[in-house]
N, C-alpha and C positions, 0 to 999 in steps of 0.2 A: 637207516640201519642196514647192513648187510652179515648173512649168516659165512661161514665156513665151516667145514669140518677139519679139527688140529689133533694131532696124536698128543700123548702126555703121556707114555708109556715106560719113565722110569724118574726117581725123583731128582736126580740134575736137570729132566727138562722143565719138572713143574716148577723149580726153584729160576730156573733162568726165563721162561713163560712168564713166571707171576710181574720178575724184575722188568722184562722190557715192557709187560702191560701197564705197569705202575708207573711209567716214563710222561703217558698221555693222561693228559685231563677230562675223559669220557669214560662213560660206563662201559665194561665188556660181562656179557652174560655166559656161562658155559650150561645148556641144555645137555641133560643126560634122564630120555624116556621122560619122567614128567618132572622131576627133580631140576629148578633154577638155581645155580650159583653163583655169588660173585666172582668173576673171574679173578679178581686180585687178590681174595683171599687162600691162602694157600692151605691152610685148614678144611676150608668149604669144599676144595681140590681134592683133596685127599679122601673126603669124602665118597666122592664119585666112584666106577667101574673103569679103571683106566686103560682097560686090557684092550680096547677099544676104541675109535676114534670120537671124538664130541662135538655137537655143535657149537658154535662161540658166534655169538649175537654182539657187532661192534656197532656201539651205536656213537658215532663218529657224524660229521659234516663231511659231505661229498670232497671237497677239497681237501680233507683231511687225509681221506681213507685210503689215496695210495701211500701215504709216511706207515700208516698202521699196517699194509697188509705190506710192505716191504720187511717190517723189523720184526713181522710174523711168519715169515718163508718159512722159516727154518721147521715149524711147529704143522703147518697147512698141508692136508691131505686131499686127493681126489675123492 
């Protein structure tokens, strides 16, 4: 498993976020304080404080995890 922190700070990104998560056949979790979601639900998303950066729990295979954090750039924050 590796954590990142991904901005989502307007709803074309949750909607293009949700599409390329839904690409891979592994879970992604978005941590927001104690709140788990799943990341592919875009409901679950909307939920959240999006004013803010979150954490996203990919829990991927090691060989996998550079395809997932490449088609994530665009979302991944320091």
């Amino acid at each position: 498993m590796k954590t990142v922190k991904v901005s989502l700070n307007s709803i074309d990104k949750v909607k293009t976020f949700v599409n390329d998560i839904n690409r891979f056949n592994f879970d992604f979790d978005l941590v927001s304080g104690r709140y788990v979601i799943d990341a592919k639900s875009i409901m679950g998303i909307f939920s959240l404080d999006l004013s803010r950066p979150i954490d996203l729990n990919i829990h991927a295979e090691d060989n996998q995890l550079e395809d997932v954090l490449k088609a994530l750039a665009p979302y991944i924050v320091e």
